[in-house]
N, C-alpha and C positions, 0 to 999 in steps of 0.2 A: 233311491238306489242309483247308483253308479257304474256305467260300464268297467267291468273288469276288477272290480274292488268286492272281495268277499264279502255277504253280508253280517259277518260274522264281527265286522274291523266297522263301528258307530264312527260319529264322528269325534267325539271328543279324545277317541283312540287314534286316528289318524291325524289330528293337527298333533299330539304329543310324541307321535313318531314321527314325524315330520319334523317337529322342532327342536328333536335330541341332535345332537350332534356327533363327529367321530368319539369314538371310545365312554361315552355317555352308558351307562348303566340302565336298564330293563327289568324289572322284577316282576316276573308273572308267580302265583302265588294260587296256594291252593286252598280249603274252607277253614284251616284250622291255625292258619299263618293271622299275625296279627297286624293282618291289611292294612285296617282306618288308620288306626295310631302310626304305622310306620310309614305311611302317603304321608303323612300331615309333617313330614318330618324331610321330606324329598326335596329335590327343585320344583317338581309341578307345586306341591304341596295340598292335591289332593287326592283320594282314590277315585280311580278309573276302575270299572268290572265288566266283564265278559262272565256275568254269574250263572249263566244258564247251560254251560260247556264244563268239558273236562279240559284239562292244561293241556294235554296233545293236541286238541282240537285248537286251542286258542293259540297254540306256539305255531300249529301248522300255517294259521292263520296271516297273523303277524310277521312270521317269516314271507310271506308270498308280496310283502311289501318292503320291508326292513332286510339292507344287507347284514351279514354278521360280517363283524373284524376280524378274519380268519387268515390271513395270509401273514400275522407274525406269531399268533398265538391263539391257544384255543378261546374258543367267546361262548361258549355256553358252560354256565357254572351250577350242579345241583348240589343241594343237601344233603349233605351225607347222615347215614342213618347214625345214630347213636348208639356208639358200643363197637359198630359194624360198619367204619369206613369204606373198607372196601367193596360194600355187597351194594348191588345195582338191583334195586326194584324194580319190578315191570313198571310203573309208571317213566320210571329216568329208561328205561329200556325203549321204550314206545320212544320217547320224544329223540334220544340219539337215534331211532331210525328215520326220525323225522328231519332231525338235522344233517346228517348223514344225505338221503337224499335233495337234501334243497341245495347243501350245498355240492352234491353230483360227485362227492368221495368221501370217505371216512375222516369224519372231523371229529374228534372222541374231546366228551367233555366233560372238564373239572371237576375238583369235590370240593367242596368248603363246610367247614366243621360248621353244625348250626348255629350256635352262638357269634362266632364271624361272620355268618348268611347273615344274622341280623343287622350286622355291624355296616357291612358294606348295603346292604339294602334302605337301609338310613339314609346314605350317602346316593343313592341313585337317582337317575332322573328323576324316573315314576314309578308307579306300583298298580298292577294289574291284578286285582283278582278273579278268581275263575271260578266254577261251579263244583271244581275236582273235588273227591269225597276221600282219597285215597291219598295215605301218609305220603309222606316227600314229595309233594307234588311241587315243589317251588325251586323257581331255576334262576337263574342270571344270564343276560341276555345281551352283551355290549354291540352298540352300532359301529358298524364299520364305514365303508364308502362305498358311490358306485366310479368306476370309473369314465373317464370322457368319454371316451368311444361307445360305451351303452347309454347314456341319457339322449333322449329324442328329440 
């Protein structure tokens, strides 16, 4: 255990958030996303899980370490439902409250058609899956920076 690090964030999650860099891609993923095969296909190039949690739980997580890229563009990217772009699941509902307060205003986040979630998820650092049971649970997550004045 760690002073001040969730125990929620192992280690092999914390040296890959550590080792992402600005604008670096995030894929937190939910039971029915196909994890293995699209890790293997990352820059880690393996899967990482937090399989015992829902995806709010693990985003809330991860956030309380990881800045997001927010000050040119939005950085959290869901799923959009099939058929129904526009409609927000409770699951994407829960996590934009969660984004929303970490980052301390409303930071409203993207949609990406599923077949492009794929596409771009391919292309991501890493891939994270979760324990989530419940459809769209899979987001995008780009790293931002911290700046000078907050590093200790």
């Amino acid at each position: 255990m760690l002073k001040g690090i969730r125990a929620e964030l192992n280690g092999d999650i914390l040296q890959a958030l550590c080792n992402m860099g600005h604008g670096d891609y995030l894929v937190v993923s939910d039971r029915n996303f196909p994890s293995d095969s699209t890790a293997r296909q990352t820059r880690l190039g393996k899967l990482l899980t937090m399989e015992n949690i829902p995806a709010p739980q693990a985003i809330d997580a991860i956030l309380s370490v990881l800045p997001l890229d927010t000050p040119i563009q939005p950085s959290v990217g869901r799923m959009e439902m099939i058929g129904k772009p526009d409609e927000i699941p409770a699951i994407q509902q829960e996590v934009q409250a969660i984004v929303d307060r970490t980052e301390g205003k409303p930071s409203p986040m993207y949609s990406v058609e599923r077949m492009a979630f794929y596409d771009i998820a391919a292309k991501a650092y890493c891939v994270i899956a979760t324990g989530e049971l419940r459809f769209y649970g899979c987001f995008l997550l780009t790293k931002g920076v911290i700046p000078m004045e907050d590093v200790r």
